[in-house]
C-alpha positions in Angstrom: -2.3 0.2 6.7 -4.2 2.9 4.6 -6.2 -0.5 3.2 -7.4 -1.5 5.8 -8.4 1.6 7.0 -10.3 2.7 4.2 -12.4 -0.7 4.3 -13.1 0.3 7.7 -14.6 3.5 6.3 -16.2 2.0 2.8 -17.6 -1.4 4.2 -19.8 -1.4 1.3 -16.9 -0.9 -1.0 -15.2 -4.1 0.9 -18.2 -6.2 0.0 -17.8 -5.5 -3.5 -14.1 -6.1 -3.7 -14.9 -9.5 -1.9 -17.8 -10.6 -4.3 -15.5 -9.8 -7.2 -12.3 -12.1 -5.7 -14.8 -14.6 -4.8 -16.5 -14.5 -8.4 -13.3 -14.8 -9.9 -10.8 -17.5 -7.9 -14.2 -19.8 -6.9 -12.9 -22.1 -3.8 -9.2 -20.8 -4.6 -7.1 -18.5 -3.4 -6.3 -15.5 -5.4 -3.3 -15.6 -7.0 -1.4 -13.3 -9.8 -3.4 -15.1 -12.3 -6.7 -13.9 -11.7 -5.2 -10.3 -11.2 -6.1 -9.0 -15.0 -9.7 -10.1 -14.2 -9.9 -8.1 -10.8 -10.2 -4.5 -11.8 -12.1 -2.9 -8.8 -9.1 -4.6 -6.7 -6.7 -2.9 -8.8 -9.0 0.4 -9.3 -8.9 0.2 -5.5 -5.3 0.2 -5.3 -4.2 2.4 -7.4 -7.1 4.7 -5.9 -5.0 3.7 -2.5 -1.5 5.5 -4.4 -3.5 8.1 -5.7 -5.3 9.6 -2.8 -3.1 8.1 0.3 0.3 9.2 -1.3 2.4 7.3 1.2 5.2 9.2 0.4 4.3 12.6 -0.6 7.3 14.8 -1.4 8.7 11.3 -3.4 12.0 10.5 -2.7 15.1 12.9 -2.9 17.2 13.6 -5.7 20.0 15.5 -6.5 21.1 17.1 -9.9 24.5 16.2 -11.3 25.0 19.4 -12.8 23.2 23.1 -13.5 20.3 22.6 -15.6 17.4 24.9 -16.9 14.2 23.5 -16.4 11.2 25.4 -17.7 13.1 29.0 -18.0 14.6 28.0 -14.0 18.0 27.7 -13.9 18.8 24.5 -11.3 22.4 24.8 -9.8 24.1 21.7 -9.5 23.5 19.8 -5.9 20.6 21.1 -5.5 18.1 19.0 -3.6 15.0 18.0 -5.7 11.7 16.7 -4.1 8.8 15.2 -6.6 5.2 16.9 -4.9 3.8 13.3 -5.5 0.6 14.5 -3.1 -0.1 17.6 -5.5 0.3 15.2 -8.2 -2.2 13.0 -7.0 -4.8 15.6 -5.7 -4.7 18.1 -9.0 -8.0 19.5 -9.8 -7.4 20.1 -13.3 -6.3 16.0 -13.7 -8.7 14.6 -11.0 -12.5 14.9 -10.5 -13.5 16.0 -7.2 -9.6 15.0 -6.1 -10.2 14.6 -2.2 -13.2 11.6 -2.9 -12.0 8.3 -2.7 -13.6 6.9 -5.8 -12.0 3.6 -7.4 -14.4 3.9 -10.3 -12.5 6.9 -11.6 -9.9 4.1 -12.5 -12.3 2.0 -14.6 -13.9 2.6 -18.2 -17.4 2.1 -19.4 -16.5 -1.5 -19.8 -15.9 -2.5 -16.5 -12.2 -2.6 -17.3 -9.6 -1.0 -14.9 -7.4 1.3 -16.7 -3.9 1.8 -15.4 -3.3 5.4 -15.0 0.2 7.2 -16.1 -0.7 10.2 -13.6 -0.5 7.9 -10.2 3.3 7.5 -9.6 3.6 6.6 -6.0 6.9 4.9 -6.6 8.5 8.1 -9.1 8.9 8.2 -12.8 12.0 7.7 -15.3 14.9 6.9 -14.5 15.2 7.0 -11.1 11.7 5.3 -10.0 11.6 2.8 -7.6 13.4 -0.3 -8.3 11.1 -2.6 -6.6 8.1 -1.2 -8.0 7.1 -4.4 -9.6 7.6 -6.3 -6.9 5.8 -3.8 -4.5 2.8 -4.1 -6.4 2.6 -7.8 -7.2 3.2 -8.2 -2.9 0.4 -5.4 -2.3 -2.1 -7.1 -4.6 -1.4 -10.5 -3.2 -1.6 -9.3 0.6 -4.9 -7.1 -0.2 -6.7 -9.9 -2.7 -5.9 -12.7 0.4 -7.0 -10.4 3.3 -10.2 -9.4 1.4 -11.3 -13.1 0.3 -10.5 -15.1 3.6 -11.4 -12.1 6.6 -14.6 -10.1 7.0 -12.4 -6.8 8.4 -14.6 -4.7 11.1 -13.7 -2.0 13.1 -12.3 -3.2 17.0 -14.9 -3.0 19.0 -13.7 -0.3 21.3 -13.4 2.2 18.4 -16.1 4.7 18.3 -15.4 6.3 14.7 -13.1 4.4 11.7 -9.7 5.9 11.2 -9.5 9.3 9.9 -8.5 9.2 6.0 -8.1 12.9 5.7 -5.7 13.4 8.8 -2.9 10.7 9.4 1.1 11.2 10.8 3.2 13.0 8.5 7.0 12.5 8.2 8.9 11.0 5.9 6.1 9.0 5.0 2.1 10.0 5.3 0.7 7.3 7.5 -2.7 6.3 8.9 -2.6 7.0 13.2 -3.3 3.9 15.1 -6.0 1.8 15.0 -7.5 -1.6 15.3 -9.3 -4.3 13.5 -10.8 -7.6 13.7 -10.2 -10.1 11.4 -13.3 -12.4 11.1 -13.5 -15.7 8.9 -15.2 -15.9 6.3 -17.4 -18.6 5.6 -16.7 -19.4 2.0 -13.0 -19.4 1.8 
């Protein structure tokens, strides 16, 4: 949902994501193949992870046994959360953290570069299973939306979605909103 809602905010952004799927697959539709030759779709979502962290305290986790972590001394059973959203928003790793900016996630050659510092699914050990999976199905989704609808804001809605402000739980979500799907012409 936090796609869709942040080409409802960036429609300028959308039309460049769709130039570049359409420059790439031709008639086609995308597939995994043309993903390594996509990288303002991937900049965009791993810009998605980094600034919409859908789950920001991570997942819990429990330690086995005491530990001493950084001069702390952990007892055993304690509940650990991972601050994925201070993660993702750190000053001293980000450049002007708050501004959505996919081009932070691609080098002066146009190439996207994968960042170790966006971990919306954990790190080590216990990071999600299905990350893999997650990603390939988000890419698919997003590259399939983008290249076959135009997405525009319903036309009842005054202002586009709030990106800053959203319903927190267990997971950080976008509040409720509409779109229309229109056809694009070309494929």
């Amino acid at each position: 949902m936090w796609c869709l809602a942040v080409l409802l905010n960036y429609p300028d952004l959308q039309s460049v994501l769709y130039e570049e799927i359409s420059r790439e697959t031709g008639q086609k539709l995308p597939s995994v193949d043309h993903k390594e030759n996509l990288p303002k779709l991937q900049a965009f979502i791993q810009e998605i992870y980094r600034n919409l962290t859908l789950l920001p305290l991570g997942l819990q986790h429990k330690t086995m046994a005491d530990v001493e972590l950084c001069g702390y001394h952990i007892p055993k059973n304690t509940v650990i959360f991972t601050n994925l959203h201070a993660v993702h928003s750190d000053s001293k790793t980000w450049e002007d953290p708050s501004k959505f900016d996919i081009y932070r996630h691609i080098n002066k050659n146009g190439k996207f570069v994968p960042s170790k510092k966006v971990i919306p699914f954990g790190i080590g050990a216990r990071s999600c299973i299905g990350e893999k999976l997650a990603q390939t199905e988000i890419y698919l989704f997003l590259a399939n939306i983008i290249k076959r609808f135009e997405i525009l804001p319903d036309l009842g809605s005054k202002h586009p979605p709030p990106l800053n402000d959203g319903v927190t739980g267990f997971a950080f979500t976008p509040f409720s909103f509409k779109v229309v799907l229109k056809i694009r012409n070309s494929g």
